[in-house]
N, C-alpha and C positions, 0 to 999 in steps of 0.2 A: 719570585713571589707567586704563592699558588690563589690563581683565579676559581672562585667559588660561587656559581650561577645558582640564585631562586627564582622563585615566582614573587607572587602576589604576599605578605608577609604582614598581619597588622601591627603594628608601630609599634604597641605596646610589646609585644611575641618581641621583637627584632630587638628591642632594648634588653631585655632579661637575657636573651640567646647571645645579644653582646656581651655582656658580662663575662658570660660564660667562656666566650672567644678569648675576652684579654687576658680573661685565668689562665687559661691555657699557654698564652703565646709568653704570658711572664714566668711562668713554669718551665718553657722550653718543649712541652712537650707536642708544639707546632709551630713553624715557619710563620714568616711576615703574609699576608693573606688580604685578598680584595674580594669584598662580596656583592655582589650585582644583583638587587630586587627591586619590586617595587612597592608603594605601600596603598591602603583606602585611605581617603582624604581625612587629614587633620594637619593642626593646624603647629607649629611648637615654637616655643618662647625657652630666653632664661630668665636667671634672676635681677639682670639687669635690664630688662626690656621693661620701661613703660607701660602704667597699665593702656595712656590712653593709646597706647600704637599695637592693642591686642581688638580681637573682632568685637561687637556688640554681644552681650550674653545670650542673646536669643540663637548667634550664630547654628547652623546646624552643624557644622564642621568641629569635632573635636579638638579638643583642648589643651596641650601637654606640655608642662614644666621641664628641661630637659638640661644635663650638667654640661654641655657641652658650651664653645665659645660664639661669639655674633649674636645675633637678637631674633625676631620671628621671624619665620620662614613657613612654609605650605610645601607639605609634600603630599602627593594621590597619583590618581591612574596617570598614565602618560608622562609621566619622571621616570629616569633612571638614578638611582639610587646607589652611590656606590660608597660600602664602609672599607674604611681602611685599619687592619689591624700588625699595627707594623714596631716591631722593638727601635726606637729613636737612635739608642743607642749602638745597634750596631749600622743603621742605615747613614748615621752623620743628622744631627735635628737642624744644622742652619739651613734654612730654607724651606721648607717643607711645605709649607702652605704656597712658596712661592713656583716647586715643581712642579704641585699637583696643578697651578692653573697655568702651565706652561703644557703640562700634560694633555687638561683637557683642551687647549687650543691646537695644541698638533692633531688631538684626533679630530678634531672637528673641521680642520686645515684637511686631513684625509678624507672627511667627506665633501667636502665641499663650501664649504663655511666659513668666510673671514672673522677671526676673534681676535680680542688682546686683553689685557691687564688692565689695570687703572692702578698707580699711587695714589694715595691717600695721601691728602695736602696737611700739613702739622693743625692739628686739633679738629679735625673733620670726624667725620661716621665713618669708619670702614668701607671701603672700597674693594677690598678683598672678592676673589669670584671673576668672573668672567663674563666679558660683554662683547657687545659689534662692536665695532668704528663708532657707531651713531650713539653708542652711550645706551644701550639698552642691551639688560641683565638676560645671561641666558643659563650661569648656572652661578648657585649656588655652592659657599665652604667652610662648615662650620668643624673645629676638633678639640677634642679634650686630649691629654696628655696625664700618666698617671703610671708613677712606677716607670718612667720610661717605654713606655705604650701606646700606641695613638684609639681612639675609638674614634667613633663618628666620620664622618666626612661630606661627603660633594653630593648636592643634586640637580639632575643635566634636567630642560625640559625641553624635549622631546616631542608632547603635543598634549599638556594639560593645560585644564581649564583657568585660561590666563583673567577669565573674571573672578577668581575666587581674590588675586590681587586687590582687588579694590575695596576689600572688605575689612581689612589691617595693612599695619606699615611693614610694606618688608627688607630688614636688614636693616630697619633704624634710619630709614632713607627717604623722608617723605616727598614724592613725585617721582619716586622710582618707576621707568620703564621696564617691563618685564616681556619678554619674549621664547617664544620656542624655534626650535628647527620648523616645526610645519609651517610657521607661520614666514619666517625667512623662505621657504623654501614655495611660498605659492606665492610671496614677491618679487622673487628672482625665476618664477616661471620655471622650474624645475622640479622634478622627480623628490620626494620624500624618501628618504633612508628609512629601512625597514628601522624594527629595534634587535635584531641581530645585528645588522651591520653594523650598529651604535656602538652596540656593547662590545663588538668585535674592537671596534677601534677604540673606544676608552679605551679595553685590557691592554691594549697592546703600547698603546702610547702612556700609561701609568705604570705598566712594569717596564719600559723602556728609561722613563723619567727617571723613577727611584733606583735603578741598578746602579746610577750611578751615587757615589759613595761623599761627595762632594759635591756643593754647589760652585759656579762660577761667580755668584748674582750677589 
């Protein structure tokens, strides 16, 4: 899987250049690929999300309607952002969603950081993403599928502004705890991981996950 680093990317840019990415990879004419940027603050919903669990209109945080799956979410500075553009069918699609949060808990397991999963109990909200022990959300996993192709994906946070949470429901989850690494990491009295080291250990723990060609789970 070819690792593909940006910068800063506004939302709307990153979804049309998606586009662009799945044509490509359903053509053949590129490899399964992870993109790592970041975005300026907005806010995005799907068609199933609630209007009451979207911000107040006044919000200043944009706005965006998005085809991907799970409900609103907030992405801006201090996320890492990773899309994943990957053909399903040759990688194997059982489990996919359940890799990637296996993925992001080994890297995070590499920095320093106990994480795990959560099941979702029969008729619940999703639970999908990745938490502490203590039940508070540290990233984010939303994907669309299409043509046998994955868009969209994972957002890690790193050290974004954990007030914008209180401002909409996130994940369809009302009383959801939301946390970052900085915020873990000045409770445990420890050193912040730069966001190289982040992104170092995502890539490494995501193309580790999906090389493999089967799930066990």
């Amino acid at each position: 899987m070819e690792r593909v680093d940006l910068g800063e990317v506004p939302y709307e840019v990153a979804q049309a250049d998606m586009a662009g990415w799945v044509a490509e990879r359903k053509q053949g004419r590129t490899g399964d690929r992870l993109f790592l940027l970041t975005h300026p603050p907005v806010i995005t919903y799907t068609a199933r999300t609630p209007a009451d669990q979207l911000p107040e209109p006044a919000s200043p945080i944009s706005l965006v309607e998005v085809d991907r799956g799970g409900h609103a979410t907030y992405h801006g500075p201090g996320q890492l952002i990773g899309y994943l553009v990957l053909n399903v069918r040759e990688l194997g699609p059982r489990g996919l969603i359940r890799r990637i949060e296996h993925a992001l808990i080994r890297a995070l397991g590499s920095l320093g950081f106990d994480a795990i999963r959560r099941d979702t109990p029969r008729g619940a909200e999703s639970l999908v993403g990745v938490w502490t022990p203590g039940h508070r959300k540290i990233a984010s996993i939303g994907m669309r599928i299409s043509g046998g192709v994955t868009s969209h994906g994972f957002a890690l946070n790193i050290d974004p502004d954990l007030d914008v949470y209180t401002t909409f429901t996130a994940c369809a989850l009302p009383g959801v705890r939301m946390t970052s690494l900085a915020q873990l990491a000045a409770e445990l009295g420890r050193p912040m991981p730069t966001e190289a080291q982040v992104r170092d250990a995502v890539a490494d723990a995501v193309a580790a996950e999906l090389a493999r060609t089967r799930t066990p789970f």
